[in-house]
PLY file of the C-alpha trace (Angstrom):
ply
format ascii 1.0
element vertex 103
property float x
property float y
property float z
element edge 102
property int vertex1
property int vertex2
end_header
13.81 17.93 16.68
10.46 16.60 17.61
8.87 19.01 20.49
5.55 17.62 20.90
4.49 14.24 21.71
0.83 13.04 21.81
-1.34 10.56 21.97
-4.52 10.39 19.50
-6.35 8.95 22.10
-5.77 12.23 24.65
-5.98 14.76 22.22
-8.84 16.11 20.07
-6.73 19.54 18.61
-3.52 20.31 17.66
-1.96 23.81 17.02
1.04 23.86 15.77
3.34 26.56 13.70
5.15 26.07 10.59
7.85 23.73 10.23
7.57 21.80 13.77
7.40 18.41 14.13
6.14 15.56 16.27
5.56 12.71 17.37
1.67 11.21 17.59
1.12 7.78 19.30
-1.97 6.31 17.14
-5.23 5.00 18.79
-4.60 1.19 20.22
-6.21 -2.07 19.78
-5.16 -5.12 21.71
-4.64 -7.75 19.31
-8.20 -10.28 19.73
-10.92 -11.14 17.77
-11.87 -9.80 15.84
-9.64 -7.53 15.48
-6.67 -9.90 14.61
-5.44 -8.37 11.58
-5.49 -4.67 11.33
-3.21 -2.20 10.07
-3.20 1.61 11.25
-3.45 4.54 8.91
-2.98 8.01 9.72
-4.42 11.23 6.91
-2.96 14.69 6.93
-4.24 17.86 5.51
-2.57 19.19 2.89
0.46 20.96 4.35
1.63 18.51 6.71
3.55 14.68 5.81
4.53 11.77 7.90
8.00 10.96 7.82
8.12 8.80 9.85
6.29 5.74 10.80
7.37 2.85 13.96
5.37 0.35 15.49
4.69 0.55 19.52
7.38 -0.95 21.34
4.95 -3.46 22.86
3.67 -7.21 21.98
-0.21 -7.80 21.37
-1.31 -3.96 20.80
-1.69 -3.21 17.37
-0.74 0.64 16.80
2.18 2.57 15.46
4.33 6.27 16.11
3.81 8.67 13.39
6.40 11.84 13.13
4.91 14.43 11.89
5.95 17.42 10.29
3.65 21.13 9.80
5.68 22.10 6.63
2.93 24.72 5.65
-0.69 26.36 7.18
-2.47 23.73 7.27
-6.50 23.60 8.68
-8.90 20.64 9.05
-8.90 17.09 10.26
-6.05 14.99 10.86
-7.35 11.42 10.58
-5.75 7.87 12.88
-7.38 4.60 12.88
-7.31 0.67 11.75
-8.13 -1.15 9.00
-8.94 -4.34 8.96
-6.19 -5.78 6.59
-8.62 -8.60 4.93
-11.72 -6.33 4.12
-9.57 -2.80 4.25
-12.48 -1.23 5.76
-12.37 1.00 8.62
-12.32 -0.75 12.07
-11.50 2.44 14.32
-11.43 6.23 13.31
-10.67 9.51 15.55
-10.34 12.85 13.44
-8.47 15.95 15.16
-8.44 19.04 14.39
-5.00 20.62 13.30
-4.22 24.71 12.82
-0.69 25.16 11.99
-0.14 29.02 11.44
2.55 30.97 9.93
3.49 32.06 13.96
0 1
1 2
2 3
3 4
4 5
5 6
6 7
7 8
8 9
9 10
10 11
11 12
12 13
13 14
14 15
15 16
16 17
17 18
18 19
19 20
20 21
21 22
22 23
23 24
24 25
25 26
26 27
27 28
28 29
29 30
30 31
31 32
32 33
33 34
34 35
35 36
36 37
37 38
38 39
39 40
40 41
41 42
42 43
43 44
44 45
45 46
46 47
47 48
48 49
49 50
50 51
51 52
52 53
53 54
54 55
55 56
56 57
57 58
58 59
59 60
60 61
61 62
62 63
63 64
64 65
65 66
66 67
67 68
68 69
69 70
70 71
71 72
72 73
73 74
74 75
75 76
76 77
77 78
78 79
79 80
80 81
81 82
82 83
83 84
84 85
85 86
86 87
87 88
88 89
89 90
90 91
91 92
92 93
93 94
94 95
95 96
96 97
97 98
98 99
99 100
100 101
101 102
């Protein structure tokens, strides 16, 4: 059951105890030059995995809806952003910072 639901673009911490889940909304980018091909990426600390990945809902926003799961403590920077999909380099990047405790 997801409890949370965020968006990367609201939120610069997360805390979060073992074994929840939910749902983060990546940054968005409305799709124009230059930024006509990108591709969103999302890094976890160790301790946490995606399991689940879905594109917005909407037409001409690039962006996606990660559900994410704390499955152990877990400290440091959780990492969303785009790539562009020709040069893979880094377009857009916001890190927040993620606690999940045993409690």
């Amino acid at each position: 059951m997801v409890v949370k639901k965020e968006r990367a673009v609201d939120v610069d911490e997360l805390r979060l105890a073992v074994g929840e889940r939910f749902e983060l909304e990546s940054l968005r980018q409305n799709v124009v030059p230059p930024y006509v091909m990108l591709t969103p990426f999302v890094e976890t600390p160790a301790g946490m995995e995606v399991e689940a990945q879905q594109a917005l809902p909407e037409d001409g926003v690039h962006g996606s809806i990660y559900r994410i799961r704390a499955g152990a403590p877990a400290h440091g920077e959780l990492v969303v952003g785009f790539k562009d999909v020709l040069s893979g380099k880094v377009t857009h990047r916001k890190a927040i910072r993620v606690d999940v405790g045993d409690g």
